[in-house]
N, C-alpha and C positions, 0 to 999 in steps of 0.2 A: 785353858785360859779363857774367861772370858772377857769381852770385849766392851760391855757395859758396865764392868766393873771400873773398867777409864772414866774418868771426869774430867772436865775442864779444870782448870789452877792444880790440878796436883804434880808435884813435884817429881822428875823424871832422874832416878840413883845411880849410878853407873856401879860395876862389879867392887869398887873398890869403897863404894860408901858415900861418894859425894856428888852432889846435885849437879847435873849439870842444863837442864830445860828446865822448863814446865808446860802442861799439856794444855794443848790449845781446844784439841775437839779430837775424833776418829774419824776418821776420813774413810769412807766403806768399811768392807769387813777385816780389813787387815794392816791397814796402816794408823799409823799417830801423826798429827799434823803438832808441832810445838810452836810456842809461842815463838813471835818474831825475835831475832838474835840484836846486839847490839848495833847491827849495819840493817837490822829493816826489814829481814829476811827468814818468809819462815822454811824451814827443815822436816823433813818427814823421819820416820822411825817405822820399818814392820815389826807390825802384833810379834813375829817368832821370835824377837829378842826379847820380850817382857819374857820375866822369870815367876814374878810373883806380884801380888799390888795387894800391899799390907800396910795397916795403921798409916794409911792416907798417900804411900809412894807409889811410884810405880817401879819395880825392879827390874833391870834387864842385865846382859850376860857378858856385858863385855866395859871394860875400864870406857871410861868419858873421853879422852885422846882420842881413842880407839872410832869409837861409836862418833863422834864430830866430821871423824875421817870418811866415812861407812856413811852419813847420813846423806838425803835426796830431797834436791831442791823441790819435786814434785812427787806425788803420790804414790805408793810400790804397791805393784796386784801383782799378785801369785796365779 
């Protein structure tokens, strides 16, 4: 995966198909900063759950429930 394949505004898929961020920026080499959520807030996402980032998504591996649960108010280094 690469990492500059991320852009800004593209639309973040969850396993089951439906959007649930969009990408704000990459935050060093392994996190996703997303845009701010409806309380103001923005969430991070690590690079190892993108799956794939095809015809303008970004794909990652786990249902949207899921991944909301799992997400970090600040930055993830490996």
């Amino acid at each position: 995966m690469q990492s500059n394949q991320i852009q800004p505004d593209m639309p973040v898929v969850c396993s089951l198909g439906g959007q649930f961020a969009e990408v704000d920026h990459m935050e060093g080499e392994d996190s996703i900063k997303l845009k701010r959520d409806s309380e103001g807030t923005h969430h991070y996402i690590p690079l190892s759950w993108v799956t794939s980032v095809e015809n303008g998504q970004v794909k990652i591996d786990r249902p949207g429930e899921q991944a909301m649960q799992k997400w970090s108010e600040s930055p993830m280094h490996s």
